[in-house]
N, C-alpha and C positions, 0 to 999 in steps of 0.2 A: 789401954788399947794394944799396946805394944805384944804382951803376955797373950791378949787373947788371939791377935794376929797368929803369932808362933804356935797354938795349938791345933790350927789349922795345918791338915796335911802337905798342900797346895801352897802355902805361903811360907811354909815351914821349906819346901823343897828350894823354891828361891830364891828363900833367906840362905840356904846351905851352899847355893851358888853362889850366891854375892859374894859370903862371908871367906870361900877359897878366892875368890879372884881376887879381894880385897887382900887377901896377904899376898898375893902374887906382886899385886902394883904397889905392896908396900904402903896403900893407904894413911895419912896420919886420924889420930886418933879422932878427930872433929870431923876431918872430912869423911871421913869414914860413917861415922852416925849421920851428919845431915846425906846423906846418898843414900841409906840404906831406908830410913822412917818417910814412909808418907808425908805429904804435907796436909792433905786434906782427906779424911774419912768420913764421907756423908751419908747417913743412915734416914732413909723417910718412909712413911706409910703411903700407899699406895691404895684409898679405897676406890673403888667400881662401880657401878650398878650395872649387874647383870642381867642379862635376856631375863632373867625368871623373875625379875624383882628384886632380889635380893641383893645386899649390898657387901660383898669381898673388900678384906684388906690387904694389901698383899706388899710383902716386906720389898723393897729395894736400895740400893746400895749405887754412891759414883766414889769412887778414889780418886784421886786427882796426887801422881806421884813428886812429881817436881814441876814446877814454872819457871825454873833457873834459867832453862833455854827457848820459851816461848810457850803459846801455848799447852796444855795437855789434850794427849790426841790417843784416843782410842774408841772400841766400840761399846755398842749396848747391848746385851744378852739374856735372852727370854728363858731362864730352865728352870725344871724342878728341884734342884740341884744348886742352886746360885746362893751362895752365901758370903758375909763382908771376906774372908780371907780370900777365897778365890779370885775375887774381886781385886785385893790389895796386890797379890801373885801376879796377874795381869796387867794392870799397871806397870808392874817393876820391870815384867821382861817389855813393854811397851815402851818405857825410858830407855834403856838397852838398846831396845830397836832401832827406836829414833834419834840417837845417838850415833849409833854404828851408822848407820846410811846419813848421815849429816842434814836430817831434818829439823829445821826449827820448830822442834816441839817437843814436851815433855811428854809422861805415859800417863794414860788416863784409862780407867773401863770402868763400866756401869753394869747394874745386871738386876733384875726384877724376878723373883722368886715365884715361879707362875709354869703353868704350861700351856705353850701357844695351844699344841693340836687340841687341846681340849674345849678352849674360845673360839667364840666365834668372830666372825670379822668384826665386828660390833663392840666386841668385848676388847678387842686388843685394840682397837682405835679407842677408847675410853681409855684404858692402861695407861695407852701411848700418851695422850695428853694430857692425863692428870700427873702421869710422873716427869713430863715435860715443864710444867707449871710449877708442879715443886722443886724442881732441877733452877727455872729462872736465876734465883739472886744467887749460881754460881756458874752458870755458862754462861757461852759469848764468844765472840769468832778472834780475841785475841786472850781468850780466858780455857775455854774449852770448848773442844770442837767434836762431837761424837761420830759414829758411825755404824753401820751395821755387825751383827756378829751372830753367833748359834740363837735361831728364833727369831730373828729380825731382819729386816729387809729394805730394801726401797721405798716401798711403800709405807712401812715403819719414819724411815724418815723425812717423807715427805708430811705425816701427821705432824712430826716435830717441828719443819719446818712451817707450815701452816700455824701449829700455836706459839711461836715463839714471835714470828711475824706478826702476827694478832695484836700479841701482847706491846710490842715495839709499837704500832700504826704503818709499819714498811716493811716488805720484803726483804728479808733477810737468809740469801740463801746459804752463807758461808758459815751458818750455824752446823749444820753437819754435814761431811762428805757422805756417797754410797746414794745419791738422790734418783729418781728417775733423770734420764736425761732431759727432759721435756720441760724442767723443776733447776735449770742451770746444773743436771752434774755433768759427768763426764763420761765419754766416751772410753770404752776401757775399766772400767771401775768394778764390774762385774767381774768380770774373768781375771782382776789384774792376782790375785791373790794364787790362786790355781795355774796362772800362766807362769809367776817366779818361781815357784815349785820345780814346776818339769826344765824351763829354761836352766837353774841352778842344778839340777839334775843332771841335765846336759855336759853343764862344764864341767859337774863333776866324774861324770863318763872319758870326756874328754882327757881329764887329768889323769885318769888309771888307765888311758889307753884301750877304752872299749867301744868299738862304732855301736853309735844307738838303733843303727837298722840289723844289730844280731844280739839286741840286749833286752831283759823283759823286766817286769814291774808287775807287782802288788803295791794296792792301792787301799787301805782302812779307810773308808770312810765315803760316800758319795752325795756329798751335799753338796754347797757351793764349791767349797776348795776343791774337794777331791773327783769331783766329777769334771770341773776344769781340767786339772792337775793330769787327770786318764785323758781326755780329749787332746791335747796338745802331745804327750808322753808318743800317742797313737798316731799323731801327726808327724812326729819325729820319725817314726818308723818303730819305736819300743813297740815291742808283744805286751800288754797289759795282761797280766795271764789271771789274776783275782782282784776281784774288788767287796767290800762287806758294803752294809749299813746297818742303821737299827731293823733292820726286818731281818735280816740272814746274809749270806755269800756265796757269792757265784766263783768256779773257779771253771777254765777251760786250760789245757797245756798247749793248745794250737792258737791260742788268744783270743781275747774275748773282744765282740767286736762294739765298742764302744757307744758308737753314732745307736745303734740297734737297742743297746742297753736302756741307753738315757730317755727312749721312746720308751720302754718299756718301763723304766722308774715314774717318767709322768703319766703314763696310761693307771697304775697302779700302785704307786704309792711309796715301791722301794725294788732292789732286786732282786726280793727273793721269788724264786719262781722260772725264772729269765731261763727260756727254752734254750738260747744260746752258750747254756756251758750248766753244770753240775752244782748240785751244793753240797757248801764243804763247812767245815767248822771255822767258824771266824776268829777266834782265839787259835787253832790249828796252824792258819793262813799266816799267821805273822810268821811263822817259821817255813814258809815253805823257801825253797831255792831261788833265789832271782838277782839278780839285778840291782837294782832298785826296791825298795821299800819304803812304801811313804804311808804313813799313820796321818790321816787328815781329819781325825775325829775328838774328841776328849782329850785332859789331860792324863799321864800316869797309865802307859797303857803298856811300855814297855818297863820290865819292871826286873828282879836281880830272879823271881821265878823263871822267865823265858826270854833275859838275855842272853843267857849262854847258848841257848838254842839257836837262835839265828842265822840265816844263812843268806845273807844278802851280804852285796858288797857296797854299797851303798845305803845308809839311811837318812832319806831325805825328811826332817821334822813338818811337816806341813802343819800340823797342830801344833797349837803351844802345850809346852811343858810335859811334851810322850815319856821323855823319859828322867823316870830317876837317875837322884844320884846313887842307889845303888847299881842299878843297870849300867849307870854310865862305868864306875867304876871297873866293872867284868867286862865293856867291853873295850875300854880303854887299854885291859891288861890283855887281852884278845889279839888288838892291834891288827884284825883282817878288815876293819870296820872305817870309811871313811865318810863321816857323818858331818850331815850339814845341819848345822844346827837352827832350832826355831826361830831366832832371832833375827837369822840371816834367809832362812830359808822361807819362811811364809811371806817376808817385807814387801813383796809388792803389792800387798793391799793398802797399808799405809802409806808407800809413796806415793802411788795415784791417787789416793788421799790425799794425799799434799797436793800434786798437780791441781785437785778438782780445787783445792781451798784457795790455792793461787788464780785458777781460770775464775770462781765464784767472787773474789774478790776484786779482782780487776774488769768484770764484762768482758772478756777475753778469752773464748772459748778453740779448741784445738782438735783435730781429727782424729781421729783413732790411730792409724799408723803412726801420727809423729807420737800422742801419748805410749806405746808399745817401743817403738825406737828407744823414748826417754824413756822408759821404764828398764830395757834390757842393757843401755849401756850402763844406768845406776848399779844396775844389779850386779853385772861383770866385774866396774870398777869394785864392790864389795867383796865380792869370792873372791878378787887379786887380794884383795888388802888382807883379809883377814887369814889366806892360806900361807902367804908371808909372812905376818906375824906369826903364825901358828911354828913355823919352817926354823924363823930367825929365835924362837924363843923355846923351840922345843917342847911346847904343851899342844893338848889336842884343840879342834877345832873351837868347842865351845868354850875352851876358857881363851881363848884365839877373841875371840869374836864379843864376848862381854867384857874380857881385858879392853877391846877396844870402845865401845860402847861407854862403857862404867868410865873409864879415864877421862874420855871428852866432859861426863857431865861434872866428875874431880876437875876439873880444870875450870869449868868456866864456873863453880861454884867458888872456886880458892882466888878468882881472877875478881869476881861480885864483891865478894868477901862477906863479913855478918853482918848485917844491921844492927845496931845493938837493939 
């Protein structure tokens, strides 16, 4: 498993970060290996019956990275594209995450090898609950807790919650976060992902000394995160000056006005078209002048071809795993570049995942503002901690920020110790 993992581009790239940070903190050789390998690689057939009769099988995949610190906490992902290593990739930087922000939980991600746009409502609620049922004898609200991700949704987990309750004889909401509200989730959970983004952005404006009402932003991506991510950015006062998605990119140099766009993405489907600003080439866009730069789309987008290119002063990772480590490399040696890394920077979807698993648990539900309060001072207390270490230790931010991450889970793994 290990071999086949490593052939994977995506989990190859992970493994190349671990493996520097891991000599950074001097790792020993045990704890080194248990941190690094999965603990659990679950591989299931997924068949359907579809609208036309016919019966689809369709491969899906849950990792489950470490349980050393509590549950595994990540989402579930509908793509054509989704295969075990990516899978395992996600995971790893989700251990990471939830470790750096002091969540009681390990990393987890699931993902179903399918394409939603292509099913119909029908089809993905069948998906949804037969890969739920096969999921059974290894989730659970102190085992794994899922959530939404690329292709999935609310609604998505409310089928989950539905069958998994079924299966119990009792409501069981704390099975996954990302639920509709109405379903025990949380206020806040939507946006919370897109909201850490721009707010982290912020501070990192703050830090270089640039007011965000004479500061602009490109935007990769307009889905959940990244269409958040330009709404709040806009709300700051940032010029959002381009945004892509799968249909094309709009760019305007006088900014693009957001609120207008997102009408125009639901009216039609995406932004290409958008009367409000031009189109421009979406691989072009990454390099344009700004600001800010935030990739909220894919992994492996920023890459050693058009790192050099860049001209942002800031890149905020709002997707996981944008960038290589050869990109990182050029622009480490670059040093114009002050990058927040994915780990830290997309995290507030998983805290208020945590918030929703702690309100879901307890009957104990919270308003939107105090969740957004709790949300932004977690996120603060992390950009301090991790630019300190960065500061105190003289490495850049990402090996800043999975030094911290990767260390917590060395600790409370060497503190457990082995079972024999």
């Amino acid at each position: 498993m290990q071999e086949l993992l490593l052939k994977d581009p995506v989990f190859a790239m992970a493994s190349s970060q671990f493996d520097r940070v891991a000599d950074f903190l001097e790792l020993t050789p045990d704890i080194r290996q248990r941190c690094k390998w999965p603990k659990r690689v679950i591989s299931v057939s997924v068949p359907v019956k579809m609208d036309d009769g016919t019966t689809k099988v369709f491969p899906a995949y849950r990792v489950q990275h470490h349980l050393s610190r509590g549950p595994v906490k990540g989402g579930l992902r509908y793509h054509p594209k989704v295969n075990v290593g990516e899978v395992a990739a996600l995971a790893m930087w989700m251990n990471w995450k939830c470790a750096l922000l002091g969540l009681p939980f390990g990393g987890g991600k699931g993902g179903v090898t399918c394409d939603p746009r292509e099913m119909s409502v029908g089809e993905r609620e069948r998906l949804t609950r037969r890969f739920t049922t096969e999921m059974i004898p290894f989730i659970g609200t102190q085992i794994d807790v899922m959530a939404p991700d690329v292709g999935t949704d609310s609604q998505t987990m409310a089928w989950m919650v539905d069958t998994y309750s079924t299966h119990l004889g009792h409501l069981e909401p704390g099975i996954v976060t990302g639920k509709p509200v109405n379903l025990q989730g949380s206020e806040g959970r939507t946006e919370a992902t897109g909201h850490g983004v721009a707010f982290l952005a912020a501070q990192a404006l703050e830090k270089l000394g640039i007011r965000a009402d004479t500061a602009t932003a490109v935007v990769q991506g307009f889905g959940n995160v990244g269409s958040f991510a330009a709404k709040v950015l806009d709300r700051y006062g940032v010029k959002v000056l381009a945004v892509s998605d799968v249909s094309g990119a709009v760019c305007n140099d006088a900014g693009l006005d957001i609120f207008e766009l997102e009408k125009h993405v639901i009216a039609t489907g995406g932004v290409a078209g958008f009367e409000g600003g031009n189109s421009c080439d979406p691989q072009a866009m990454l390099e344009m002048e700004c600001d800010i730069l935030a990739p909220a789309a894919l992994e492996r987008v920023i890459t050693k071809e058009n790192a050099g290119k860049l001209r942002c002063k800031i890149l905020a990772e709002a997707a996981n795993g944008p960038t290589t480590p050869e990109a990182d490399a050029i622009i480490e040696a670059r040093g114009d570049i002050f990058v927040i890394p994915d780990i830290l920077c997309n995290a507030g979807g998983v805290t208020v995942s945590y918030f929703e698993w702690v309100q879901s648990l307890q009957h104990f539900f919270w308003g939107g503002r105090e969740v957004m309060e709790k949300l932004e001072t977690m996120l603060a207390e992390a950009f301090r901690k991790v630019v300190r270490f960065g500061e105190k230790h003289d490495v850049p931010m990402r090996v800043a920020a999975l030094g911290l991450g990767i260390s917590e889970v060395a600790k409370t793994k060497e503190t457990r110790g082995l079972f024999p």
